[in-house]
Structures are given as C-alpha cells and as structure tokens.
PADOTI-617273 format. One record per residue (C-alpha): residue number from 1; residue in three letters; x, y, z. Coordinates in nm, 3 decimals. Each point is the difference from the previous one (the first is absolute). Layout:
BEGIN
> NUM,ALA,X,Y,Z
...
This chain:
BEGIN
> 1,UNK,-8.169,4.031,15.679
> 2,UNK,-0.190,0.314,-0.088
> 3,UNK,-0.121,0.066,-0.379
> 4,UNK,-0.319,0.121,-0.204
> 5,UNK,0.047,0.176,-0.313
> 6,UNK,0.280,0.249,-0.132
> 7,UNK,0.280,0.147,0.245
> 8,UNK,-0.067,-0.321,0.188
> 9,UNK,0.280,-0.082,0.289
> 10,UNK,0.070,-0.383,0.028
> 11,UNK,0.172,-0.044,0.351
> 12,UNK,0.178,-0.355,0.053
> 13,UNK,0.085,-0.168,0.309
> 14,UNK,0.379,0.020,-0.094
> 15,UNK,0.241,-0.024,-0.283
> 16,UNK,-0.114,-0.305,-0.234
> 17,UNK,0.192,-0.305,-0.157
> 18,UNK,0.100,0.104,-0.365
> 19,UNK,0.009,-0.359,-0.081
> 20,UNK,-0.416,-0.017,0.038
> 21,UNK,-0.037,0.389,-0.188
> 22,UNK,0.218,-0.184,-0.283
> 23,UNK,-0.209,-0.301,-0.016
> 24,UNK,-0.340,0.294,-0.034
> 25,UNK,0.209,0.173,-0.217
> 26,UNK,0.046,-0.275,-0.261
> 27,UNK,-0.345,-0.087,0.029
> 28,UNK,-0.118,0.390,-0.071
> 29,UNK,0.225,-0.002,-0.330
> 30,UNK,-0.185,-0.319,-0.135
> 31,UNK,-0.333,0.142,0.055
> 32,UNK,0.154,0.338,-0.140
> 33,UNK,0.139,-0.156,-0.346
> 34,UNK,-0.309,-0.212,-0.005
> 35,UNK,-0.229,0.286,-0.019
> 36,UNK,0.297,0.153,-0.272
> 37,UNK,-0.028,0.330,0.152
> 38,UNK,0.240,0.192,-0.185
> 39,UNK,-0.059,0.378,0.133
> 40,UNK,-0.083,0.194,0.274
> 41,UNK,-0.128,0.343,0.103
> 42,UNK,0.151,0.223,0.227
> 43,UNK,-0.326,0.004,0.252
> 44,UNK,0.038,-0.357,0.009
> 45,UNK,0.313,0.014,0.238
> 46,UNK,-0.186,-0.057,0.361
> 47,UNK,0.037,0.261,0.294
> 48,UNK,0.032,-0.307,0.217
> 49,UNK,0.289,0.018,0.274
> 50,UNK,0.160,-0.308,0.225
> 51,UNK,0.136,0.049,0.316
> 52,UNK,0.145,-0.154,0.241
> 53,UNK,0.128,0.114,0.414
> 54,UNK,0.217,-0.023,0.184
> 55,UNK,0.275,-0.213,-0.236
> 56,UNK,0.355,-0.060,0.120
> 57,UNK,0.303,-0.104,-0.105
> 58,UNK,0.163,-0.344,0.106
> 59,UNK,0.382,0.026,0.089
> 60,UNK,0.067,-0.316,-0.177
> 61,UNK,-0.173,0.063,-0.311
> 62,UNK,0.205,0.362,-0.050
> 63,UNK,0.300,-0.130,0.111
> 64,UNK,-0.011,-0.315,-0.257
> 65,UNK,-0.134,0.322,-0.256
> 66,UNK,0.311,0.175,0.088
> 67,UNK,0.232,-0.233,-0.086
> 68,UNK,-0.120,-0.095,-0.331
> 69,UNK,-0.049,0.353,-0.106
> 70,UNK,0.326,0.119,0.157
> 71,UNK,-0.146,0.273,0.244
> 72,UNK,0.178,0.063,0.319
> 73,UNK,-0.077,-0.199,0.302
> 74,UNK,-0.199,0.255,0.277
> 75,UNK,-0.404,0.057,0.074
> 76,UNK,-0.060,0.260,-0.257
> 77,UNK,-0.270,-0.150,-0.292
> 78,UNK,0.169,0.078,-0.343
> 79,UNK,-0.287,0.111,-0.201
> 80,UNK,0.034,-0.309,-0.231
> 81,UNK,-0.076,-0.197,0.299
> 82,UNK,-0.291,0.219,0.072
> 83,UNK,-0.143,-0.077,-0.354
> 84,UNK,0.057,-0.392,0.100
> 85,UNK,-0.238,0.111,0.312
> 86,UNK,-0.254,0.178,-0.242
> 87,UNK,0.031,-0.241,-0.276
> 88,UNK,-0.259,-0.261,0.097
> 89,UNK,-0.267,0.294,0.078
> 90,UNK,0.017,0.139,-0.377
> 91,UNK,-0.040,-0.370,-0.083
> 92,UNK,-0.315,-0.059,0.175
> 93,UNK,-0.147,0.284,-0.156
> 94,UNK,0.126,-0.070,-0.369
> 95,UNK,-0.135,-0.349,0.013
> 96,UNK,-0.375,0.223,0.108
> 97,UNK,-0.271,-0.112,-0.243
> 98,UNK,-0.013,0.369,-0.041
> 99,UNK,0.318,0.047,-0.121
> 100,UNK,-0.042,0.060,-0.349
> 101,UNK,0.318,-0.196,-0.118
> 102,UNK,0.168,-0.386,0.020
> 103,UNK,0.265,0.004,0.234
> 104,UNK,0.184,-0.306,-0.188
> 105,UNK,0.210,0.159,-0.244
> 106,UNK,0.024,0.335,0.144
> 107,UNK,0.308,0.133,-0.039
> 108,UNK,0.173,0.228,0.245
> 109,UNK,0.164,0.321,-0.182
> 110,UNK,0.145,0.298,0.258
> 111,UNK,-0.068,0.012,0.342
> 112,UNK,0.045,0.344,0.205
> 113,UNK,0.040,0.008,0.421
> 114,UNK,0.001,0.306,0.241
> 115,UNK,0.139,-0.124,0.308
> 116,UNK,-0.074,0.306,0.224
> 117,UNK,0.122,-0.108,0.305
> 118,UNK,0.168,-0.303,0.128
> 119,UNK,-0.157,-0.307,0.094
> 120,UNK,0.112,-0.230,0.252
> 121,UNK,-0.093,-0.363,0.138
> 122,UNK,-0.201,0.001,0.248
> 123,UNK,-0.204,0.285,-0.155
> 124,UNK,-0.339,-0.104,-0.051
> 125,UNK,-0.145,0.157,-0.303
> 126,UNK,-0.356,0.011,-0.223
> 127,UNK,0.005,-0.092,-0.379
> 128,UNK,-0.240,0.143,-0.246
> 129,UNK,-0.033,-0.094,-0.342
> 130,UNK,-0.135,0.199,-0.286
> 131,UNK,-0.021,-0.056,-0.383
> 132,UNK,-0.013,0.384,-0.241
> 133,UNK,0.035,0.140,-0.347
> 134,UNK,-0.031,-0.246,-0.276
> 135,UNK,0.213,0.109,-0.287
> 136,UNK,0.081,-0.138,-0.371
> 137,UNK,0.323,-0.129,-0.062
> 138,UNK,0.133,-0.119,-0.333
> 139,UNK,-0.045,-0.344,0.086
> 140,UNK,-0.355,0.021,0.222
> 141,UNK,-0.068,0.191,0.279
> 142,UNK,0.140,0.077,0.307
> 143,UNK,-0.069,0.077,0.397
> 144,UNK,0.126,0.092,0.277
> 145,UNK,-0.015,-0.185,0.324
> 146,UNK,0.026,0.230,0.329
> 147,UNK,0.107,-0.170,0.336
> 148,UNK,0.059,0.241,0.292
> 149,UNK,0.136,-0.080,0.306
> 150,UNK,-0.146,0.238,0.342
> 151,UNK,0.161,0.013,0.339
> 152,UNK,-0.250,0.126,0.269
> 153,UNK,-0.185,0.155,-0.316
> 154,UNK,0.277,0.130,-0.157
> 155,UNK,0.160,-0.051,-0.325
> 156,UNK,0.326,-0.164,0.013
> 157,UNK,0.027,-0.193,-0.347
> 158,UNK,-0.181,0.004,-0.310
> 159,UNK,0.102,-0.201,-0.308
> 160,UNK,-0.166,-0.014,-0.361
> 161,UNK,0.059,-0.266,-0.217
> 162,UNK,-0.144,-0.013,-0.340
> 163,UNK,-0.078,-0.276,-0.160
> 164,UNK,-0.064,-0.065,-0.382
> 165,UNK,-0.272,-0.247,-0.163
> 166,UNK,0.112,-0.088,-0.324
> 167,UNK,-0.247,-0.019,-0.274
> 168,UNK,-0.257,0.203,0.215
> 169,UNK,-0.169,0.343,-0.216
> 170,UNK,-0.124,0.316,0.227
> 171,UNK,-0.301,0.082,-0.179
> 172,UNK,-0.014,0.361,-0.135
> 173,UNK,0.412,0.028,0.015
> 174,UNK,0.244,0.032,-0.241
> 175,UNK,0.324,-0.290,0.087
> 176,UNK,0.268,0.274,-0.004
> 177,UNK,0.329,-0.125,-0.247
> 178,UNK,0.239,-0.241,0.115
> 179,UNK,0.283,0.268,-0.055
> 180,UNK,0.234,-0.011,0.308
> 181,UNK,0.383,0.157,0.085
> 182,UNK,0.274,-0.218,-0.060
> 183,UNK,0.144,-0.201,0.271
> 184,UNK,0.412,0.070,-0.071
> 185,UNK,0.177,-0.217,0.302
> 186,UNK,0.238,0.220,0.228
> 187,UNK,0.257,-0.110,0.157
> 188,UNK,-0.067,-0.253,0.263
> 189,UNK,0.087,0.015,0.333
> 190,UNK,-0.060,-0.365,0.113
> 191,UNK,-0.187,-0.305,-0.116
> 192,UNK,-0.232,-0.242,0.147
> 193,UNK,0.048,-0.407,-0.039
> 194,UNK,-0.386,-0.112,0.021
> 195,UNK,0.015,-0.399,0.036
> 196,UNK,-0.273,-0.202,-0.144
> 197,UNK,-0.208,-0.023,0.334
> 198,UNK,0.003,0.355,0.038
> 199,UNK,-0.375,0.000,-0.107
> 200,UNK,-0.055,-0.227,0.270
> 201,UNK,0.234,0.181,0.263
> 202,UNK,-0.198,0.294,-0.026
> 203,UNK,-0.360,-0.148,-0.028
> 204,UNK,0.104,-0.144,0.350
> 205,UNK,0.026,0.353,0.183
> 206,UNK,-0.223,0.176,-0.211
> 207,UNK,-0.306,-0.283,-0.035
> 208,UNK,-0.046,0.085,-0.388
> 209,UNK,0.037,-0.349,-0.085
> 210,UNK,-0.133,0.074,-0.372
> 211,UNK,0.165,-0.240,-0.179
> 212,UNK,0.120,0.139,-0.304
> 213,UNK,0.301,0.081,0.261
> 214,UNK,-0.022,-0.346,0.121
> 215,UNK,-0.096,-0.264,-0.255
> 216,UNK,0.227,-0.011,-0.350
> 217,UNK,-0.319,-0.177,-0.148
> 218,UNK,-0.316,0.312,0.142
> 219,UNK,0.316,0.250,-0.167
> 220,UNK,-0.037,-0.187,-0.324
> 221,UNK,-0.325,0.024,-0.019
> 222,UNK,0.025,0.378,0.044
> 223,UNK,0.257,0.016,-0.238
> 224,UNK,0.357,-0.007,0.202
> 225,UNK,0.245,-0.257,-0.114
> 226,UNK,0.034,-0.062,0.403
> 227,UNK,-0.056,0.167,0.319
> 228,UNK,-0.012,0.356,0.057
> 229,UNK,0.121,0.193,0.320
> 230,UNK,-0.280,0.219,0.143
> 231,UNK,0.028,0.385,-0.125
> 232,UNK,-0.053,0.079,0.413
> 233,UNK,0.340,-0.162,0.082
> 234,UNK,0.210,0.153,-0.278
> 235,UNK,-0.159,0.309,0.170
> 236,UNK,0.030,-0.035,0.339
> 237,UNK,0.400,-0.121,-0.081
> 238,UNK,0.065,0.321,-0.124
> 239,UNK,-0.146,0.195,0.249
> 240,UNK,0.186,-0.200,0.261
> 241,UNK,0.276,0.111,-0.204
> 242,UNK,-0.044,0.350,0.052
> 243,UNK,0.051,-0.097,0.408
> 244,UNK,-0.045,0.252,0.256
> 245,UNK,0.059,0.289,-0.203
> 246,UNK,-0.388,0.007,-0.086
> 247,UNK,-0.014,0.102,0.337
> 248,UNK,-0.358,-0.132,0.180
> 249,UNK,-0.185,0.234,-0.219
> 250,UNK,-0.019,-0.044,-0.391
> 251,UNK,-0.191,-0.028,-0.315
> 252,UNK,0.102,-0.319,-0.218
> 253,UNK,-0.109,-0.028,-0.365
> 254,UNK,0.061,-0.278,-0.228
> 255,UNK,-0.162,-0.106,-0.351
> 256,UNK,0.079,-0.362,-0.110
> 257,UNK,0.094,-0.110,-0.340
> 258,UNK,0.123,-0.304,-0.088
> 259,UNK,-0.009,-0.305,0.233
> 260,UNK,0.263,-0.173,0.151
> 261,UNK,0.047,-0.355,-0.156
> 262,UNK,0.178,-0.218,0.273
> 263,UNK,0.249,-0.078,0.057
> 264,UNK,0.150,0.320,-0.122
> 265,UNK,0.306,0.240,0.090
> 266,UNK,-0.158,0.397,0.029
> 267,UNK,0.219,0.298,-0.065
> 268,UNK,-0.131,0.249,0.245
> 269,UNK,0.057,0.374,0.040
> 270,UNK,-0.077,0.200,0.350
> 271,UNK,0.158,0.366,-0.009
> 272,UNK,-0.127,0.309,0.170
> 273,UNK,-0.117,0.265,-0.277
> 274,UNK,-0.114,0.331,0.055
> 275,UNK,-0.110,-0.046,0.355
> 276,UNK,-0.148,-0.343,-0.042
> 277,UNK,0.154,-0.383,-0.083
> 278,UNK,-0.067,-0.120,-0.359
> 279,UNK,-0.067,-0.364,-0.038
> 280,UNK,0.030,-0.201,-0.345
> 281,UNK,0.036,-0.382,0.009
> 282,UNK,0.038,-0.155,-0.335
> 283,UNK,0.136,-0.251,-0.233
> 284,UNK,0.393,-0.039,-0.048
> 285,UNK,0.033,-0.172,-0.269
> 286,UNK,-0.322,0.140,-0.221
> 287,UNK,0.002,0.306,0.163
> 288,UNK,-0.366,-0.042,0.040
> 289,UNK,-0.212,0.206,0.367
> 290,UNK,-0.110,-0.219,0.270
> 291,UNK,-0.074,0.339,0.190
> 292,UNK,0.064,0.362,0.020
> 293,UNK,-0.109,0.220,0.294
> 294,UNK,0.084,0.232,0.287
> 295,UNK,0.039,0.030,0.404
> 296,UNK,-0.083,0.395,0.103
> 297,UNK,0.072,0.036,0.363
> 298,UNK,-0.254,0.238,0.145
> 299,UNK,0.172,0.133,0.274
C-alpha cells in the first residue's frame, strides 16, 4: 500500500470483502454524527485513488448475476456486472477516514456507464477508484464516485455514480430549488414481479448486503415500511432489457427516484427513441418513478 499526502494511490492486494468496509463504514458514521459535522468544503474531497490488478470475473458468480438480472447467457460482462466488479473498490475508498462524508445513509441517485468495448471472462482487468466535484443539492450535497476499468492500460469501462448525503451543507453554495419535471407514466411495455427476497437475491451476486434491502427492521429505521430492492438491480433489469441491441459498445444513464418497496409489481418501459433506448420504471398503481434513463449505443 503506497500513500503520503494528497493525490495519494492506495494499491490493495485484491478486491476486498464489502461485509468488513460495511462494518468501517458504520463505525466512520458514528464518529461522523458524533463530531455533528454538518458541512463540508469542496477542498475537503481527497485526491486519494484505490486500485486494484489484475481482477477477474468468476463464471459462476456472472452466470448466477445473469439469471437474476435476466441478461443473456454468453462470456460478455454486462456493464451492470462490471459495476458489481468495481463496487467493493469505491467502497473501500468511501469508508477512507479521508472521505469527507458517512457512508451509512448515503443514498444512491443516477448512475452513468461508458462501456467502450466489450469485456469478457477471462479478461483480466485493473480497477481504479476516484472521488470529484462536490456539489449542493436541495437536500445536502452531492459527489461523484469514478471507477474505471483498464485492459493492458486502456480504458474499457468507466462508471459514475453519485451519491447524495442528506442533511450535509457545501459551504459557500447556494442548495439550488427542489423544482423538477413531472414524471407523466407512458405506456408500459412490460412489468417486473420483485418477490420479497429480491433484496436478498441480489445482495447475493452483487455483495451489497446493506440491509435496508435485507432486514424489514434496518429499513424501518431508515424510514421504509419494509425492504427496499437495490436502485442497481432495477437498473441493470432494464438494461438487460434493452438485450443485444446495445450492441458491445454503449453509454447507459439512469437517475433513481423513488425506491422499490418489496414485494412490488413494476410497470416498465424500454423503447428505442431517437437513436437511443429510453428507460422509465415506475409505479402502476400511484404512478410514482422508480427510474428513468437511457442506453446510447456507441457504435
């Protein structure tokens, strides 16, 4: 492990357990709302990157991760996988003494992947983790968590998720206003059934075992009536949805509203729109967004 000062790189062995990053995690938020910190400056968001060589996939673990999620059964990494790969690298640097914000109670709010070329098991690939541009959002503050994925030094995958810490003030910024467009339903063209255990399904291929997805009683205490389904597997089912018309090149964007209560039936929408697929997951009976997006292929 390398470090000393900003810019730092933090090299691990290989890719760690989430369940010990959660357990660091939970104790960095006490220590956090002990000391009551309740803003942050935008120089206080470290230069710090993780990496880690040489990772590849298992054909087990993508093949159980394709049939939950629906993708088609061949060697080709959907890029929702490859954000299962990368996940557990943005966690060890989120859970960072350095990192500026708790990581319990983070909430995840859009997510944006360019898949550039195809990956494949049996590729072995390098993940690097970054963390940029704090921003004010009506409800605290916001960043933006950059994983890339390099084959033989080249870029093959890069996704940003940003994440939102409630209650959080950037210091010197205005919150902008909480004025947003109106979701207005379309007309479905399928719908998901999502069981109860579907937060535990998917926490057993993608190792986020947080368990506001898994525990009825951690999502009351967070404010769900029960269980919620993780905003990466409404997204990666609607990519899967798009199939192999995104060809192995593509740019998928998603922003997250609403969770998922489970059990719940999804109405779902996947229809190609000037040149790209438009994605909308919502409520049937309120009406109410779980998720609106897009796939883009590139090529």
């Amino acid at each position: 492990m390398t470090g000393g000062g900003p810019g730092r790189v933090v090299e691990l062995p290989d890719v760690p357990a989430l369940g010990g990053l959660y357990r660091r995690g939970v104790v960095g938020s006490a220590r956090a709302a002990a000391t009551r910190r309740s803003s942050v400056r935008p120089e206080d968001l470290p230069g710090t990157r993780v990496v880690v060589r040489g990772v590849q996939a298992d054909a087990a673990h993508l093949t159980a991760y394709q049939h939950l999620l629906g993708e088609r059964a061949d060697d080709v990494l959907p890029a929702g996988f490859v954000h299962v790969l990368a996940f557990p690298v943005a966690t060890a640097l989120l859970v960072r003494p350095e990192f500026p914000l708790p990581l319990l109670g983070m909430v995840h709010v859009a997510n944006r992947v360019e898949q550039r070329r195809a990956l494949r098991l049996g590729d072995a690939f390098d993940v690097e983790v970054h963390v940029r541009d704090l921003r004010a959002h009506r409800a605290g503050v916001t960043v933006d968590v950059v994983a890339e994925v390099t084959v033989d030094g080249a870029r093959a995958w890069e996704g940003v998720s940003t994440y939102l810490a409630k209650g959080v003030r950037l210091t010197g910024a205005e919150r902008p206003s909480g004025d947003r467009t109106p979701f207005v339903a379309p007309a479905p063209t399928g719908q998901w059934r999502l069981a109860a255990d579907e937060g535990r399904a998917y926490a057993a291929v993608s190792g986020d075992r947080n368990p506001i997805h898994t525990h009825r009683l951690a999502a009351k205490a967070f404010g769900f009536p029960r269980t919620i389904a993780h905003g990466m597997d409404t997204a990666a089912r609607a990519l899967a949805a798009v199939g192999p018309a995104r060809g192995e090149a593509y740019r998928w964007d998603v922003e997250f509203a609403k969770p998922v209560l489970l059990p719940s039936t999804v109405a779902v929408r996947v229809a190609r729109e000037d040149g790209a697929f438009a994605l909308a997951a919502w409520n049937p009976r309120t009406g109410t967004p779980h998720l609106t997006g897009t796939v883009t292929p590139l090529t």
